[in-house]
N, C-alpha and C positions, 0 to 999 in steps of 0.2 A: 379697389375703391368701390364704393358702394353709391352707384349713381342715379338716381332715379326721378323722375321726368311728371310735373304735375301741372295737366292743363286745364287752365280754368273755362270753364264752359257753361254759367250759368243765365247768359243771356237771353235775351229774344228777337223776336223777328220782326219790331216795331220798325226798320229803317226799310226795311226790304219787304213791307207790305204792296202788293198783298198776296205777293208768294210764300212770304212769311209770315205765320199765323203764331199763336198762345202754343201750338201744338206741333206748332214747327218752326224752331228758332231759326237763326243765321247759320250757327255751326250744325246744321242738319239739313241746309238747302247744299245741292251742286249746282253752285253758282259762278263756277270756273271750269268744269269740266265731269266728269261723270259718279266722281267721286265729292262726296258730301265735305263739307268743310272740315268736319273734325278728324276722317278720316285721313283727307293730307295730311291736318296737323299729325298725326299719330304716323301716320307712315313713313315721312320723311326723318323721325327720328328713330329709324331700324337702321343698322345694326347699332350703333352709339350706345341708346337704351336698351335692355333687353321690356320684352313684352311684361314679363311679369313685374315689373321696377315702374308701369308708368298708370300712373294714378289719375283719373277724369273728376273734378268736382264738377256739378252740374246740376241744375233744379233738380227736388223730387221728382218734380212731373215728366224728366225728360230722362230717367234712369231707364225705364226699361228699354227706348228707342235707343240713346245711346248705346247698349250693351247689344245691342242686334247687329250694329255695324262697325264696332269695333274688336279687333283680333287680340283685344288681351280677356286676364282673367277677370268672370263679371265680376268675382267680388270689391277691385279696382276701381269700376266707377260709383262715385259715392254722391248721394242726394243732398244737399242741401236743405234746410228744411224753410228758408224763408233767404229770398236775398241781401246781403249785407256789404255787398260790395267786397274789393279784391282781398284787401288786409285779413278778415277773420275768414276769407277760402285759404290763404297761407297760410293761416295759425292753426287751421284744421286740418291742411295738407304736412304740416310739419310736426303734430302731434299722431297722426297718422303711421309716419318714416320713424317716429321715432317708437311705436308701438312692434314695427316688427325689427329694428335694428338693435332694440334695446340699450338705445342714448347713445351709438357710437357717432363717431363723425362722418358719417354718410351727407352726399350733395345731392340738392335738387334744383335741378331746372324749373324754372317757372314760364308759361309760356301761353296765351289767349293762345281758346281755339279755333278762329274762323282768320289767320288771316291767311294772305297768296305770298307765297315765297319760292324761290328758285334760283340755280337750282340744292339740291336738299343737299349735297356732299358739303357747298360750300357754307353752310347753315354749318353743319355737323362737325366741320371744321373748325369757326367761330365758336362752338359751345366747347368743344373740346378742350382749345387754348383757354375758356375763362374757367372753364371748371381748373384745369393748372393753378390760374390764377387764384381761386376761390381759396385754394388752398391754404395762403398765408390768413385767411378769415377776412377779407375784402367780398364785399356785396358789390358782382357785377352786374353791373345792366348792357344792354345792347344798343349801341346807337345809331340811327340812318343815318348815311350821309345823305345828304337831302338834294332831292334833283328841284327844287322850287322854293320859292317864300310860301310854303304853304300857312294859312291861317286854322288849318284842322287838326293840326297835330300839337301835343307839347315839345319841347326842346328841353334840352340836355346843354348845360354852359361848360365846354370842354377847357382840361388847364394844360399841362406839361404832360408829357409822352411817358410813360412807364417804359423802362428798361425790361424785357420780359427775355428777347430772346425766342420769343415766338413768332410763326408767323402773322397773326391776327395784331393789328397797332393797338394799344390800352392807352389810355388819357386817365388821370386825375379829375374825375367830377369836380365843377366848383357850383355849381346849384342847379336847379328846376327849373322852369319857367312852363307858366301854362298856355295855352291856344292861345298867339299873340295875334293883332289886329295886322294888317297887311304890309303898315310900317313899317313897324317895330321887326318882323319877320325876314323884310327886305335887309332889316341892320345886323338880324342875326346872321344872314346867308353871307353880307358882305363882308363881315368879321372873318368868316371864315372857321368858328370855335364852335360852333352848334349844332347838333344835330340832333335828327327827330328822334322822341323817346316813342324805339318800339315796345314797350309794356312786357319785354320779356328779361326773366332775370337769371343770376347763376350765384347761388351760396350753399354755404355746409348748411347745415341745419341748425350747429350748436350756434353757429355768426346770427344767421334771422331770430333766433329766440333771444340771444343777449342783446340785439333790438330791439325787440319788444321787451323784454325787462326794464330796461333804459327809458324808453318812452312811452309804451303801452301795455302797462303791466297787467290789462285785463284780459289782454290779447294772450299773454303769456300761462297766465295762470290757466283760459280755457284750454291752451295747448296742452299742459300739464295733464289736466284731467282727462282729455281723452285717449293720453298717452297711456294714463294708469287704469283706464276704466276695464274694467271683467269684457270679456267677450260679448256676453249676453244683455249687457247695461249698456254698450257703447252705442245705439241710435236714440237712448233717452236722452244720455249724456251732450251727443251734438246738438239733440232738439230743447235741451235746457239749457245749453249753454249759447244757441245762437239767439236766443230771447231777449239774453244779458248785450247782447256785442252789440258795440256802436257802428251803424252804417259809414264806412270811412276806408279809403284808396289805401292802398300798401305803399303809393307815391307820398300822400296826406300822411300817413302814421310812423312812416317810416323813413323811406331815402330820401325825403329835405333835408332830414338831421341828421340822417347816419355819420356813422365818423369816417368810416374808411370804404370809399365807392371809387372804381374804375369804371371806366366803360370802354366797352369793345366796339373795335369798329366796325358797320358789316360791310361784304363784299359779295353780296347774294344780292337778287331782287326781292322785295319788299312792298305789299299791300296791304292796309289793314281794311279794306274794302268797306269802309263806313257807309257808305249812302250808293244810290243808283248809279249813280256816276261813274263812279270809279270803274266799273265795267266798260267803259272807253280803254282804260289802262290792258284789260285782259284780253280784247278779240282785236281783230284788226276789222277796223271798218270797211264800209264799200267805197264807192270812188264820192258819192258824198257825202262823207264822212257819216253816215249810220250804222249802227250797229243791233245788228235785228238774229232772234233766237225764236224759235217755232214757229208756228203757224203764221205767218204775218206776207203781207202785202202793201210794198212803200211805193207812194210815185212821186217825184218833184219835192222830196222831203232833204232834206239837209241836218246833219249831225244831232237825228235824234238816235233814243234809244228804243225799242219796241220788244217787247219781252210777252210771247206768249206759252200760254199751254197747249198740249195735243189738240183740242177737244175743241178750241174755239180760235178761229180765225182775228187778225187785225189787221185794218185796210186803214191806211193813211195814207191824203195828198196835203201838201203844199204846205206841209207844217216844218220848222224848223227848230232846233234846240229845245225839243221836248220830249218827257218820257209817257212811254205809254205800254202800261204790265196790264193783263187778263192772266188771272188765276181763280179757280174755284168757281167762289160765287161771286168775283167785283172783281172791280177795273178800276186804275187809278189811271190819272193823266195831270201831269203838273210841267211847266217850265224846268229843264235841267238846274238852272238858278234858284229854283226851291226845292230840292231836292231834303233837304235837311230838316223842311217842314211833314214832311213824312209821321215822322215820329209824331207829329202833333196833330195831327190827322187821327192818327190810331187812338187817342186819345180820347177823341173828338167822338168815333165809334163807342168808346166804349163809356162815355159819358153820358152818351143817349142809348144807352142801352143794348146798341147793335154788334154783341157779343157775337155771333152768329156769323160774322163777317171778319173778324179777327181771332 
């Protein structure tokens, strides 16, 4: 079987300013441990994948850093020439598979690079059992079971139990649902049928294209061509064809409507580490509940988060549930409860021009 592994990496580092910069996204901070996030991603898929089989889509601008810290071959990570969101990274990453297998039925994982997972066998595990699955041309997705009514994630509406015979349990998708409000959330946990869509997927190649024929045949047809394109025409080819593609989710284009979706259950741990926060889930705090990473100095502080670099010192009293990063040249400081306005902050910079700072 011809298995090959394509993680999407085209983000930035708007949540996790301002240790994340335009020039240094999420998946290229070590924000878990010593290793850069896209590196986990990639590593914990050895032996499963082999190196030369896994594919990094990822900005232009972040191709050469990419290929400095990842152990496959660089011709494997590929630039993006403008973001377009996940659907046309697919249809690029599967016209791609299909350029060096020559249209056979080879499978690819799909899979964001920056989140925390652990540990990696029983990952490896789960992909293992749905690539099986994949087999019969079912488009698997991965589901959390969910430790919370979280309101940050999408959900996955699970039906009847697939007979597989594997270790890994497979459910019948019955739909989508997006970031529900804290109710609605609570109705999905008490159901018992829900679980969080981890954004990571498992199909042949030939199953995602006759998706996109079906519903997004622009999507398909760009496949097409970079499948057939000359060697030496193929980065026109992606930069002329990603001009055409509509910004729009591989969730959006695709597996609301697909016809035939399981989903696997996971039995690993799971972070997609969105915002500041989530960094409670990774360290174990002190005895009052803080969670503090460089140079820093807390007194009489209570469950905040303090994140600094070598270079410069952070001194806090008496503050409680709040975060506070020194990187570079700036420092933010916000309520853990707004953590999410981050993003709009960085905005905020670069509306006033203070590029310089992001």
């Amino acid at each position: 079987m011809n298995l090959y592994a394509v993680i999407m990496a085209g983000g930035r580092g708007e949540r996790f300013w301002p240790l994340g910069r335009k020039n240094m996204p999420k998946q290229l901070l070590k924000l878990t441990g010593t290793s850069t996030m896209i590196e986990e991603t990639v590593l914990r898929l050895f032996p499963l994948v082999r190196p030369d089989r896994v594919i990094v889509i990822t900005n232009k601008s972040y191709v050469d850093q990419v290929r400095d810290v990842l152990p496959i071959p660089p011709e494997n990570v590929i630039g993006e020439p403008e973001g377009r969101n996940t659907a046309p990274c697919v249809a690029l990453a599967a016209g791609l598979i299909r350029r060096r297998e020559n249209g056979s039925d080879a499978t690819m994982l799909v899979l964001p690079a920056d989140h925390a997972i652990k540990p990696a066998k029983a990952l490896q595990r789960v992909f293992a059992d749905a690539v099986t699955v994949a087999q019969s041309g079912a488009l698997v997705t991965v589901g959390i079971v969910p430790s919370e009514p979280s309101t940050g994630y999408g959900y996955i509406h699970c039906g009847s139990a697939i007979d597989t015979g594997l270790d890994t349990r497979f459910f019948r998708a019955l739909g989508f649902r997006e970031k529900p409000d804290l109710i609605t959330a609570k109705r999905f946990i008490a159901t018992g049928n829900f679980k969080w869509n981890s954004g990571m997927f498992i199909w042949r190649v030939d199953a995602i294209e006759r998706e996109f024929r079906r519903q997004l045949p622009g999507m398909a047809e760009m496949s097409d061509r970079i499948a057939a394109a000359p060697d030496a025409e193929l980065d026109a080819v992606i930069r002329s064809e990603f001009k055409k593609c509509e910004k729009i989710s591989i969730d959006y284009a695709v597996m609301e409507n697909a016809e035939q979706i399981a989903v696997a259950e996971s039995n690993f741990d799971w972070d997609d580490l969105g915002s500041w926060s989530s960094l409670r889930r990774q360290f174990p705090p002190d005895a009052a509940g803080n969670i503090c990473r460089g140079l820093t100095a807390v007194k009489d502080c209570a469950n905040c988060i303090v994140i600094a670099d070598k270079d410069q010192l952070i001194g806090a009293i008496g503050l409680k549930d709040t975060v506070i990063v020194h990187a570079g040249n700036a420092t933010m400081v916000c309520p853990i409860s707004e953590v999410q306005q981050v993003r709009d902050l960085v905005h905020l910079l670069e509306e006033r021009g203070l590029d310089d700072y992001f």
